[in-house]
DOLUMVO-7525 format. One line per field, with one value per residue: x, y, z of N, C-alpha, C in turn; residue in three letters; residue number from 0. Coordinates in pm, whole numbers. Example, Ala and Ser with C-alpha at 12.3 -4.5 7.8 and 13.67 -1.06 7.14 Angstrom:
BEGIN
n_east	1319,1285
n_north	-569,-225
n_up	780,708
ca_east	1230,1367
ca_north	-450,-106
ca_up	780,714
c_east	1320,1290
c_north	-330,3
c_up	780,787
type	ALA,SER
seq	0,1
END
This chain:
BEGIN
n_east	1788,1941,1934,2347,2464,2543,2870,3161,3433,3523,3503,3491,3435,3477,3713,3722,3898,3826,3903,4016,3925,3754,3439,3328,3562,3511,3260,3316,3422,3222,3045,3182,3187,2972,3082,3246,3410,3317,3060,2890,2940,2964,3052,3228,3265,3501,3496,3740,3813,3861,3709,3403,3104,2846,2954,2999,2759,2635,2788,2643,2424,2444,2565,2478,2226,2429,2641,2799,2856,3036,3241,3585,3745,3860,3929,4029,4297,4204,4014,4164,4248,4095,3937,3827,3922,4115,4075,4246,4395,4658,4807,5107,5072,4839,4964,5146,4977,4823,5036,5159,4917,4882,4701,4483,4499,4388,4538,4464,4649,4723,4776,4764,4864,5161,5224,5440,5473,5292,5225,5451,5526,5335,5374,5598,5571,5374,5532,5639,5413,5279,5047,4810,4743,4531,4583,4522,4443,4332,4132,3837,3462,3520,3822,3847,3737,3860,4096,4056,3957,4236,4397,4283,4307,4582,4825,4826,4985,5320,5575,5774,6141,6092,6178,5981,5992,5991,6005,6095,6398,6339,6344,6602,6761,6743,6775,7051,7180,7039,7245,7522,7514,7440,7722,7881,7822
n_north	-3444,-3750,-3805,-3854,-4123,-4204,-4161,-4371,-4134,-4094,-4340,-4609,-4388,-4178,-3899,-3548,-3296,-2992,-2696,-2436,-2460,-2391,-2367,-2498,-2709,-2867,-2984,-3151,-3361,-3410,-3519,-3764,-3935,-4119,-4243,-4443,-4712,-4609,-4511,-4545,-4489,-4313,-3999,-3724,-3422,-3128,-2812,-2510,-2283,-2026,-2064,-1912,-1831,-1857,-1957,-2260,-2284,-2333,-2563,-2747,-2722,-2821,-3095,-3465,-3751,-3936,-3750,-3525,-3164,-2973,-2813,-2733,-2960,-3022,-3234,-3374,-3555,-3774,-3872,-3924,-4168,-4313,-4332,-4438,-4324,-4072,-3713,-3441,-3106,-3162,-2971,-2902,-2983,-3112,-3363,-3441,-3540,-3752,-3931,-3998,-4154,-4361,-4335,-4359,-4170,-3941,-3669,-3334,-3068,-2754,-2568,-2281,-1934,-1915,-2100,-2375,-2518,-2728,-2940,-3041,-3170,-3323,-3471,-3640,-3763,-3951,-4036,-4217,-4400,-4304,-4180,-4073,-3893,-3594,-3372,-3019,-2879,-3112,-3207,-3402,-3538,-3793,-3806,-3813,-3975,-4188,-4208,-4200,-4510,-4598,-4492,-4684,-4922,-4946,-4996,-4915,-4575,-4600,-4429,-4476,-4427,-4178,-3868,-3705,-3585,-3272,-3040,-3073,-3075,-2897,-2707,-2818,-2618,-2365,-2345,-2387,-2204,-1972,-2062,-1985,-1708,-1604,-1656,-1528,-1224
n_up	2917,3093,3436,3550,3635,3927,4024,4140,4269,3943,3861,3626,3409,3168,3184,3066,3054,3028,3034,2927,2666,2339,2323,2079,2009,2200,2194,1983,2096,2272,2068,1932,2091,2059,1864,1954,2172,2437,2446,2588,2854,3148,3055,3205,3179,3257,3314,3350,3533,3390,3160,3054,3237,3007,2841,3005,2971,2748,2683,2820,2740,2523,2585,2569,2605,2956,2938,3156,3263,3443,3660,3728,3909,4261,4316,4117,4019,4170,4034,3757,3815,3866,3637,3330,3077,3003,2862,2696,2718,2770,2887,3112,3370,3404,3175,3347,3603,3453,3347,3651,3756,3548,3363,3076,2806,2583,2383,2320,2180,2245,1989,1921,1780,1852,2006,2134,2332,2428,2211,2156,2407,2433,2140,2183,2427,2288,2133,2303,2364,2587,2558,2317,2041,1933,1670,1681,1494,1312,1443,1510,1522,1417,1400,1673,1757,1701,1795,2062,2036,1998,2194,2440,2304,2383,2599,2979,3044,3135,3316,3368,3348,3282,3375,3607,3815,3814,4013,4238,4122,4038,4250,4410,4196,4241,4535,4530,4394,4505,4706,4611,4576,4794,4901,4782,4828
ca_east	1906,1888,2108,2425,2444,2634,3008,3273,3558,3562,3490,3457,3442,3580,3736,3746,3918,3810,4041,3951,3945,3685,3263,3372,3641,3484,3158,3350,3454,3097,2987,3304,3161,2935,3151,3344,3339,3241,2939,2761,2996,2965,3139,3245,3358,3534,3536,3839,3804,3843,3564,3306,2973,2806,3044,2980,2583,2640,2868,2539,2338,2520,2581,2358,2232,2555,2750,2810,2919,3090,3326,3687,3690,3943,4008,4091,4399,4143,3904,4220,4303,3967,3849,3898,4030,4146,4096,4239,4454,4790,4906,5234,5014,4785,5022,5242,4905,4821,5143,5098,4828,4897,4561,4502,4503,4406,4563,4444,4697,4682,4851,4709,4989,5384,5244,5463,5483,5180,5203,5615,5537,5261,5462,5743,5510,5311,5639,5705,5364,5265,4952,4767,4769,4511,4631,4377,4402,4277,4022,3693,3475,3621,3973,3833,3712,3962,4206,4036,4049,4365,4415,4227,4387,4704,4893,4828,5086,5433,5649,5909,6222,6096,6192,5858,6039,6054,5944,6170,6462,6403,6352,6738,6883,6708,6860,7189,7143,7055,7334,7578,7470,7496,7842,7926,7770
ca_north	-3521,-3777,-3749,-3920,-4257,-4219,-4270,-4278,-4071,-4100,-4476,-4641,-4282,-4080,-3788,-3464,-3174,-2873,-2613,-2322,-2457,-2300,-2475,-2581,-2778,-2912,-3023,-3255,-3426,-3501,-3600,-3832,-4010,-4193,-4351,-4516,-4842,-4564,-4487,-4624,-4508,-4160,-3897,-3613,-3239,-3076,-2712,-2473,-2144,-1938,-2064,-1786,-1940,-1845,-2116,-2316,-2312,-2375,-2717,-2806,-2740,-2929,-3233,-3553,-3837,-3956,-3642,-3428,-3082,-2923,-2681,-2854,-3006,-3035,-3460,-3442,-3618,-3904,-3905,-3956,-4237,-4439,-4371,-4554,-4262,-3913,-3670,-3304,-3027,-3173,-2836,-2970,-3061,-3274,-3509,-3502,-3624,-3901,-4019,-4067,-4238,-4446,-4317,-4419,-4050,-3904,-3522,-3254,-2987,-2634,-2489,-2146,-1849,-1925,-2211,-2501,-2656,-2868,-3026,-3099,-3272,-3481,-3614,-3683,-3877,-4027,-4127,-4311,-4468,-4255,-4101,-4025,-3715,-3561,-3251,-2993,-2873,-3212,-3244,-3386,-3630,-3919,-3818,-3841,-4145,-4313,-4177,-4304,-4597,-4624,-4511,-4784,-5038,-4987,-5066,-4836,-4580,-4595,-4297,-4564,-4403,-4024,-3774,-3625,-3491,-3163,-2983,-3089,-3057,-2697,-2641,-2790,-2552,-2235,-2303,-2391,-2030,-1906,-2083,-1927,-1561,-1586,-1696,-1424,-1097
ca_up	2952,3221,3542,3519,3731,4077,4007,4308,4213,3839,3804,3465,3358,3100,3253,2968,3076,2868,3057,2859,2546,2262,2315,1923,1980,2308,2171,1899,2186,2312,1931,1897,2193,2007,1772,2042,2234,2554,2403,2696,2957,3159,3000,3274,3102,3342,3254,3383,3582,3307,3105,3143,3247,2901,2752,3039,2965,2608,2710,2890,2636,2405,2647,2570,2756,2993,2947,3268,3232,3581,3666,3774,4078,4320,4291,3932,4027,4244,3858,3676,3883,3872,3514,3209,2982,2980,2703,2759,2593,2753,2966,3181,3533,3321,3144,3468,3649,3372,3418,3737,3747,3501,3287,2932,2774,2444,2439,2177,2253,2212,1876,1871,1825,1858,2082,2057,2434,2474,2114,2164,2484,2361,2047,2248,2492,2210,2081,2398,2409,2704,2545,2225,2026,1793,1655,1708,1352,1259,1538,1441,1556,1372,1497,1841,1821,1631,1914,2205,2060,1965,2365,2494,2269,2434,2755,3039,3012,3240,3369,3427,3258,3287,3498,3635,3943,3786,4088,4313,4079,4078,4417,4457,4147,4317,4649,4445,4321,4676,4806,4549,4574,4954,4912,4666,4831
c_east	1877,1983,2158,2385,2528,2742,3108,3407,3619,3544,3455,3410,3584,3573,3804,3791,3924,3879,3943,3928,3786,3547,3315,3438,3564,3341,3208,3415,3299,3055,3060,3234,3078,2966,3250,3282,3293,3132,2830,2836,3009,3064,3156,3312,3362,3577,3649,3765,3835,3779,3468,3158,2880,2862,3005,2842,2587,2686,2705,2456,2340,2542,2472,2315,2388,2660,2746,2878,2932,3204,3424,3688,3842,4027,4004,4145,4354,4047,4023,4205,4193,3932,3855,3994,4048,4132,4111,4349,4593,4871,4989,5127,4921,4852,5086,5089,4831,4918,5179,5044,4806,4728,4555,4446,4508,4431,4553,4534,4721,4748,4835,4818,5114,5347,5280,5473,5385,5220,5385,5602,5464,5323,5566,5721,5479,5418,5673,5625,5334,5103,4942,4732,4694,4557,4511,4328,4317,4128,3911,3649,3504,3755,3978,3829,3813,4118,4184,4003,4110,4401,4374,4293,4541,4733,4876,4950,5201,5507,5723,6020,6186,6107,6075,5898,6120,6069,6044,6329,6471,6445,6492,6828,6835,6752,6997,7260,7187,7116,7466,7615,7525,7615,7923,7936,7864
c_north	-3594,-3775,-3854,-4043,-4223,-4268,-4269,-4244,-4091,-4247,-4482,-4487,-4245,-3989,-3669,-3386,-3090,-2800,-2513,-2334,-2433,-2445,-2518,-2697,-2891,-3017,-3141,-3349,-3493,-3584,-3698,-3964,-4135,-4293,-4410,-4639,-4770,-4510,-4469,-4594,-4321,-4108,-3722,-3519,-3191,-2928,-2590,-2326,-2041,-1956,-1971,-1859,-1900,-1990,-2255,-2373,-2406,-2543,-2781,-2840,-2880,-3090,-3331,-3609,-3904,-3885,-3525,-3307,-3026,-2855,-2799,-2847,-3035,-3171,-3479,-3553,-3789,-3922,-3940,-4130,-4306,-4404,-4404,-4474,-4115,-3851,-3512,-3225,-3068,-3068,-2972,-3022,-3154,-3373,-3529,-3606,-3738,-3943,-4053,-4132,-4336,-4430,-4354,-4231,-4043,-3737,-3458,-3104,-2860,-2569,-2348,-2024,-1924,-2069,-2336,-2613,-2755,-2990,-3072,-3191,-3385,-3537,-3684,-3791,-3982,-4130,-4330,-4382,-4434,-4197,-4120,-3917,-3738,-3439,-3149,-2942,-3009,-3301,-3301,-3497,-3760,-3943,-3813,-4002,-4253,-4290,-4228,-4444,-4715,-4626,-4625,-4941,-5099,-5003,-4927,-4759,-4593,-4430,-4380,-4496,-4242,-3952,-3685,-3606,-3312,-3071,-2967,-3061,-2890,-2595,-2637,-2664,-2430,-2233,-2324,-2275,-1970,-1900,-1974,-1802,-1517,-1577,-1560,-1275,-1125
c_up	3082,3275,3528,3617,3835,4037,4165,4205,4060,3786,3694,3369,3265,3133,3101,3045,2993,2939,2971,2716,2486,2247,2173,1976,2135,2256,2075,2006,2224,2185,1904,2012,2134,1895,1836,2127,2401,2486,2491,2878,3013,3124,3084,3236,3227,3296,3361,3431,3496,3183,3145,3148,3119,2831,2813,3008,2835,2599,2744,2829,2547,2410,2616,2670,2810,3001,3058,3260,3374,3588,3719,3934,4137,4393,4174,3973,4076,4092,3799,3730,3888,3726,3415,3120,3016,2829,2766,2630,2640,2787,3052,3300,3510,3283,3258,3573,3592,3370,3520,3770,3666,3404,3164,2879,2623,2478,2276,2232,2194,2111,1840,1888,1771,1957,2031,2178,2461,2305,2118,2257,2447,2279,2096,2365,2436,2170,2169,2436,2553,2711,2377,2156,1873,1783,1646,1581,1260,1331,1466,1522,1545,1426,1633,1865,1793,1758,2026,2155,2024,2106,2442,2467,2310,2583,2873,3019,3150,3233,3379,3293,3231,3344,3525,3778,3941,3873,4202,4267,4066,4155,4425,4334,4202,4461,4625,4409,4432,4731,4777,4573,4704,4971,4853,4719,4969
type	UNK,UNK,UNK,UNK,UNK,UNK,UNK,UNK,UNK,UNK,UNK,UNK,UNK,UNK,UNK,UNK,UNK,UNK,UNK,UNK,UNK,UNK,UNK,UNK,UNK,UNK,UNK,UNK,UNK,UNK,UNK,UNK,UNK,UNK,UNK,UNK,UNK,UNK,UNK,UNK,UNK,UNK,UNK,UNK,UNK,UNK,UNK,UNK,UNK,UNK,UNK,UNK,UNK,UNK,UNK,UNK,UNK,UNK,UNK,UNK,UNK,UNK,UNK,UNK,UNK,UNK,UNK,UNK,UNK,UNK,UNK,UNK,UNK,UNK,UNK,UNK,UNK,UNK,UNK,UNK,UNK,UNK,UNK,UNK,UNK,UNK,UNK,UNK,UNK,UNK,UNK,UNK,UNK,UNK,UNK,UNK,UNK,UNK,UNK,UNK,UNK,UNK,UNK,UNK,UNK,UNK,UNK,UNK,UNK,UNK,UNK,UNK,UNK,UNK,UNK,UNK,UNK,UNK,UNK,UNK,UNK,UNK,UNK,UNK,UNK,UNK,UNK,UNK,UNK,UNK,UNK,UNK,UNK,UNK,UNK,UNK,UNK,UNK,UNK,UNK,UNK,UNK,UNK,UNK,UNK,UNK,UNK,UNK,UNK,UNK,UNK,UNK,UNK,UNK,UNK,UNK,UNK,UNK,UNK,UNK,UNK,UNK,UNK,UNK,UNK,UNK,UNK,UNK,UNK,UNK,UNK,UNK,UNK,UNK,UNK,UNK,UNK,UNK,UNK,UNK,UNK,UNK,UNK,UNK,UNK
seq	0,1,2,3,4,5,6,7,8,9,10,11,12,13,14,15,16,17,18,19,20,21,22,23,24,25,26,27,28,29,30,31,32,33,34,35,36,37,38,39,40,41,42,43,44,45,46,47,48,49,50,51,52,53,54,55,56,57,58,59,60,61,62,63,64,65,66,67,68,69,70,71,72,73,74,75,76,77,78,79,80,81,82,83,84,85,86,87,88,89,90,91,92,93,94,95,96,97,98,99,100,101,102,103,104,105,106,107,108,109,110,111,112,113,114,115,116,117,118,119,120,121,122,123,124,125,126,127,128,129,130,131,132,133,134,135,136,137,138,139,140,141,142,143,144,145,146,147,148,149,150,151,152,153,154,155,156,157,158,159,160,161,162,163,164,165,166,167,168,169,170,171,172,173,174,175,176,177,178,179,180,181,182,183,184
END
């Protein structure tokens, strides 16, 4: 494999976040790469603190030429924000930071179990033209590629019209609470 090219902070990069998700489903992500118009454009896997470095090796392995495999780094939020696309599983602090940033995002989101919050928010984004959504039951590398791009083909996305001040909204109903209680006792 040869070393990647010098980017600053995610430039013309595609930024992957694997998070913990399963070397399978991760690797159809690198193979997908090649049937896309980034073909030719670094491809940075960002793997999650609870990846166990066995998995991590294996990503490495697996990586071609242009594909960087690295543990997550602590300027995601500065890589979203310079690189051409996102592709991740769509946990809540991811899409809230592609909407931010205004990233072009394909999200494969986690269905495994009773889990239904990552794949509710993505359709409900997708809906809104916020993001792209393969389902991970349908993963492959065709449905990668045909997703990024489909992502690419569209309009950066907007947050205009969503409340992504969830954070702060909680803060005031927990001192709302606080205030309450105080009042009460």
């Amino acid at each position: 494999m040869s070393p990647p090219r010098r980017l600053r902070d995610g430039q013309d990069a595609a930024v992957i976040d694997v998070g913990s998700n399963s070397v399978r489903l991760v690797v159809y992500r690198i193979d997908g790469r090649a049937m896309t118009r980034l073909a030719d454009v670094p491809w940075r896997l960002l793997a999650g603190p609870s990846l166990d470095d066995g998995a991590v090796a294996r990503l490495r392995a697996a990586a071609t030429d242009g594909v960087t495999v690295e543990r997550a780094r602590p300027d995601f939020t500065t890589l979203l924000a310079n690189c051409t696309l996102s592709i991740s599983q769509g946990g809540y602090n991811t899409v809230m930071e592609v909407l931010a940033t205004r990233c072009r995002a394909v999200v494969v989101p986690y269905a495994g179990g009773l889990e239904t919050e990552q794949t509710l928010r993505a359709r409900l984004l997708a809906g809104r033209g916020a993001l792209t959504v393969v389902d991970e039951s349908a993963l492959s590398p065709a449905a990668l590629a045909a997703a990024v791009e489909a992502a690419l083909g569209g309009p950066r996305p907007d947050a205009a019209g969503l409340d992504t001040g969830g954070a702060a909204a909680t803060a005031r109903m927990l001192a709302a609470l606080a205030m309450s209680r105080a009042g009460t006792a």
